[in-house]
N, C-alpha and C positions, 0 to 999 in steps of 0.2 A: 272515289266520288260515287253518290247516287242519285241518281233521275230519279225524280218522283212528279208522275201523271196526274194532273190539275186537272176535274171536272168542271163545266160552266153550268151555271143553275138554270139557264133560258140563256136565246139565240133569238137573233132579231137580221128578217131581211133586207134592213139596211144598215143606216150604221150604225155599232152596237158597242158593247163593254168590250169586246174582242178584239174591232179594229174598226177600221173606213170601211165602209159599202159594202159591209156582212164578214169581210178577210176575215178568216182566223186568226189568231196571232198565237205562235207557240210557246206556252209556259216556262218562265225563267225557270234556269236548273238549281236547286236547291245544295248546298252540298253538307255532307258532315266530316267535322275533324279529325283525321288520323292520329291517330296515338300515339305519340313519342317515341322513336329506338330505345330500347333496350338499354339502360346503362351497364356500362362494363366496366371494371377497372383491372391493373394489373399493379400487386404491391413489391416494394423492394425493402428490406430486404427479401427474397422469395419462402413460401412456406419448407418448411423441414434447413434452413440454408444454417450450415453450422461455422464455427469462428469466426462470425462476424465482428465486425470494429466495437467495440466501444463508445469511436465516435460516432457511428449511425445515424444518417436520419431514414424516416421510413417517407418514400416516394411512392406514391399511389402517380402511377399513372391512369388517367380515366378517359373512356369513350362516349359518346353523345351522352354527358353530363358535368357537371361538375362538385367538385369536394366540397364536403361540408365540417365534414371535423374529423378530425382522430382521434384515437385514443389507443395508450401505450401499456399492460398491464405486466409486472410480475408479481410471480409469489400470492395473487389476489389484490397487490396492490398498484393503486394507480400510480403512472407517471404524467410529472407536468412535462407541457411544452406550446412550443407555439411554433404555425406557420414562418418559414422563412420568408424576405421580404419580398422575392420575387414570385412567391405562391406555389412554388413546384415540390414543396418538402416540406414535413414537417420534422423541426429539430427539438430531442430533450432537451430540456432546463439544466440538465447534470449530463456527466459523463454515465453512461450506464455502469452495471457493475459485469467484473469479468463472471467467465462461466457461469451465467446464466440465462434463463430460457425466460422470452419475452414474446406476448401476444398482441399484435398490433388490429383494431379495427377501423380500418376507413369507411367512412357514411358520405355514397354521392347522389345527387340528384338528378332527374331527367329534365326534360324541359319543362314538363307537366309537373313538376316536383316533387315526385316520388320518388324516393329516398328507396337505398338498397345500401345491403352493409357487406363490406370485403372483408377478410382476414386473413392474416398471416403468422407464423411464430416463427420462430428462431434461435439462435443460443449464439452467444457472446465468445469470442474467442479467451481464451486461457490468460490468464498475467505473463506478461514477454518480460523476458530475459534482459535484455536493454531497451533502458526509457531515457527519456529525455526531460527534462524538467523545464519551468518559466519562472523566473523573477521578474518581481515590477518593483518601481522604485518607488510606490505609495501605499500604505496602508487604506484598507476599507476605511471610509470615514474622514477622512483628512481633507486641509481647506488647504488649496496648490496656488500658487501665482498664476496670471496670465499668460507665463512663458511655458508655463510646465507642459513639454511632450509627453506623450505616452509612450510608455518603453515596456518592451518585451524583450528581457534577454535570457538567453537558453545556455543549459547549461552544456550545450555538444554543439557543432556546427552544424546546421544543416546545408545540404548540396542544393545547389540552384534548381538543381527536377522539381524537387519537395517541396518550393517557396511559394507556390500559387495554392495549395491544398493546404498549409498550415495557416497564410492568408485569409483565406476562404473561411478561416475557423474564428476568426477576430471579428469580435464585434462591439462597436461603439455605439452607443445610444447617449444623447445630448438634448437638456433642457434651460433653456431654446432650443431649438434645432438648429444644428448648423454642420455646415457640410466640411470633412476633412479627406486626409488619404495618410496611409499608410506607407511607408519607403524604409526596404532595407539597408543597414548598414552593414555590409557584408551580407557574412554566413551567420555570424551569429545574436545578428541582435532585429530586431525593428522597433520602429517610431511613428507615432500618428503623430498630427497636430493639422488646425487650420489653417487657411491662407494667412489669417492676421490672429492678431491675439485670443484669446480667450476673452469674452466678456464678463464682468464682476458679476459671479452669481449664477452660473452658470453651473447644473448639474450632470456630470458624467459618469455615465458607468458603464466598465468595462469586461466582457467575458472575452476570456483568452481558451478556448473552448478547444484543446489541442487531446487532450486524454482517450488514448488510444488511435493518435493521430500519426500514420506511416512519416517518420521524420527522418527517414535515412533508411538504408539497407538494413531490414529484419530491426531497425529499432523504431519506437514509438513513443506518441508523448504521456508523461507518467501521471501528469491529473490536470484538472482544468481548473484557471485562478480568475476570483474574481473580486472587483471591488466599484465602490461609487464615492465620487470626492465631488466636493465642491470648490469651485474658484474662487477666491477671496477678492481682497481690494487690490486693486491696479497699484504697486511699488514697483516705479519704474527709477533706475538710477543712469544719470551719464556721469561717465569720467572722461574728463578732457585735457588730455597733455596737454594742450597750449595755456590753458590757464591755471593748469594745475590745481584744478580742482574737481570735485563730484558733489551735482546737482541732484537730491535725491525728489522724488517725487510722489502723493498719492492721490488717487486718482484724478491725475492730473493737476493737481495744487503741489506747488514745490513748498517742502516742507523745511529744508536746510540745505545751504550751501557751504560744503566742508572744504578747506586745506589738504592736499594731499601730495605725497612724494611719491613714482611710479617707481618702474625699474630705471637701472644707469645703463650706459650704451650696451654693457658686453652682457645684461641681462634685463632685457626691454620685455614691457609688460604687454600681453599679445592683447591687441585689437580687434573687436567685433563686437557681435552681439554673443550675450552669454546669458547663463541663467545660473539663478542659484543652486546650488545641490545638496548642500549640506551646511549647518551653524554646528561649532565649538567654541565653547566658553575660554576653552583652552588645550594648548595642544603645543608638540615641539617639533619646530621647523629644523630641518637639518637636511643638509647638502648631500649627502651620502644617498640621500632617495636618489637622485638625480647624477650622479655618478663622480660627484666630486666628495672628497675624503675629509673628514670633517678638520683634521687637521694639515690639510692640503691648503695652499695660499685659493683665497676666496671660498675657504670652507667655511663651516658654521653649524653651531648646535643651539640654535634660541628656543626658550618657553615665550609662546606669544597668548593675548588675550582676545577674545571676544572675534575671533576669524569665522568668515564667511567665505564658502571655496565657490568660485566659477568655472574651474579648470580640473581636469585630469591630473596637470603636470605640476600642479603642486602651488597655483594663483589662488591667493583670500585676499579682501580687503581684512586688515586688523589692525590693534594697537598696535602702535610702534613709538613709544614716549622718548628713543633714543633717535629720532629724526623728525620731532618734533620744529625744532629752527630749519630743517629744511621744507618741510612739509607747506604746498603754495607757492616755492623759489627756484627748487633744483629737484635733480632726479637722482635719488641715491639707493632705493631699495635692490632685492635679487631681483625685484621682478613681479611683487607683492603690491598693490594699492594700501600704501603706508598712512593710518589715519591717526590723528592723537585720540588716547584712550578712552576719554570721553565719548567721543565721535564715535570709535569704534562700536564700544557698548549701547550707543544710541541705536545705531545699524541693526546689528547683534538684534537686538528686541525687536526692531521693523521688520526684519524678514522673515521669510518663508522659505521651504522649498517650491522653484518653479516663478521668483519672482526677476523681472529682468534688469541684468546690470551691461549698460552698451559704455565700451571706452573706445576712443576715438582717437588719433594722432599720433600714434608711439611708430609708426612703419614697421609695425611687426605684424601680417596680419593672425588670428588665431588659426591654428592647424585643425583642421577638418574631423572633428571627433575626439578633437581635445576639450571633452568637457559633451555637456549637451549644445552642440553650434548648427540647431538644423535651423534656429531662424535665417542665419544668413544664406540659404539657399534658396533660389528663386521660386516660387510655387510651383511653373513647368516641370523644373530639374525634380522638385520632390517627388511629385506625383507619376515621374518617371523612374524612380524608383521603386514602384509597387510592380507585383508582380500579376498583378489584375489590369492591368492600363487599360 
């Protein structure tokens, strides 16, 4: 602060521009603005710092300021990327490439806005010996049902230590926006999905951002996958043992109500919510998957047509034109949603993968990961499956 001494141009022996009955009054103090602290930052990864990850982000921590951009260069050339959401990092667009040298500059401000720029360089650690890979069950581009989860399955297990950092490297981005979570199935796989369905129209896209991500002792993940799908129209199907039938649906207009025969007692068709996963036009069902010998009593080697799987264990809706007279009366299939041919092929051309098939009343209920069954878990239970809670 500085005082600065105010002169009076004339003074008067009574009362005056000074004060009552001559007083003086002493001059307000004037002051001027100190200048902002110094901005400081300190970047990560650190200058000279060698085998770093691949997956990197560079974290500018900063002091009496704040960041204003980065920027990532090798070779001369730039790298994209963006802020993470919570503003503490910025993350590549890509996996970096190994063994190479990259120069980071962060540009922060004071409070007066004066901008100062940090730098840092580094070099990428070497290609590791064992990696880890990601499959996802949708191509870039593809229009998914309202049921369709987001799956990440790996091709090694990972240990529960590693499940928060590989986590961490997932990112879903949704338009509309809407709020989801992620829950492991096990060691080796995970699932997003929302509280409720997917809305029609609805665009996602996902970076599985794991390349050069510690996935286990001395292994890492071998590249990062990514893709954007759209949600199609809401085909929602019930199957109903009591009436032996399946009401199909789209979006929300029932478009057909089929005849159907489920499983018979000693192979009941499993109950829940399920989703589609896969259509074949045609394909051969046989009992030997399943551990019975095709020519074992209740064996079996059929070609069927126009099958739709919801299950792991070997459940499609399909033609069945040899249980047609029971199809709507009784219950004779292994275990299969038996439609007449027609039906079937109708099906067949309505779906998707990711579209939902719920059947109801067989007192089987489905087995937990037989198939995609995360809708029937409660929201609580899912979201206590992540390893971020």
């Amino acid at each position: 602060m500085v005082l600065v001494a105010l002169t009076g141009g004339c003074t008067s022996s009574g009362a005056g521009a000074d004060g009552q009955n001559g007083t003086k009054v002493k001059p307000a103090a004037q002051s001027v603005a100190k200048p902002a602290p110094p901005v400081s930052a300190v970047l990560t990864p650190s200058n000279g710092a060698k085998g770093v990850l691949t997956s990197t982000d560079i974290a500018p921590k900063v002091t009496n300021g704040t960041i204003q951009s980065v920027a990532l260069v090798a070779n001369g050339k730039p790298v994209s990327g963006t802020m993470t959401a919570d503003g503490t990092a910025w993350r590549p667009g890509a996996q970096l490439a190994y063994g190479t040298t990259y120069t980071a500059t962060a540009t922060a401000a004071d409070a007066d806005g004066k901008t100062s720029a940090f730098t840092t360089s580094f070099t990428t650690m070497d290609k590791p010996a064992s990696i880890v890979g990601a499959d996802l069950y949708f191509a870039d581009g593809d229009t998914v049902g309202v049921g369709m989860p987001l799956i990440v399955e790996f091709s090694r297990s990972i240990p529960a230590q590693f499940h928060a950092e590989v986590e961490r490297r997932l990112s879903v981005t949704t338009t509309p926006a809407v709020a989801g979570s992620w829950s492991w199935q096990g060691n080796d796989a995970i699932h997003y999905r929302p509280e409720k369905y997917w809305t029609p129209g609805t665009k996602i896209s996902l970076r599985v951002g794991i390349g050069g991500v510690p996935m286990g002792p001395n292994r890492y993940g071998k590249r990062d996958r990514v893709a954007t799908v759209t949600v199609g129209p809401s085909v929602y199907s019930r199957v109903d043992n009591a009436s032996k039938t399946m009401k199909v649906y789209k979006d929300g207009k029932l478009l057909r109500t089929m005849p159907v025969s489920l499983g018979k007692r000693s192979t009941p068709t499993s109950s829940g919510i399920m989703v589609v996963m896969e259509r074949r036009p045609q394909m051969w069902m046989d009992s030997s998957t399943y551990g019975v010998a095709v020519t074992a009593k209740g064996g079996y080697r059929t070609k069927v047509f126009s099958a739709v799987r919801y299950t792991w264990g070997g459940e499609f809706t399909h033609g069945a034109p040899w249980s047609v007279g029971d199809q709507g009366r009784r219950n004779v299939s292994h275990g299969c949603v038996n439609l007449s041919p027609a039906n079937a092929a109708w099906f067949l051309d309505l779906s998707k993968r990711g579209d939902v098939i719920e059947i109801v009343g067989t007192g089987a209920p489905v087995k937990p990961g037989d198939g995609w069954t995360d809708w029937n878990v409660s929201w609580a239970k899912w979201k206590a499956g992540s390893a971020l809670a």
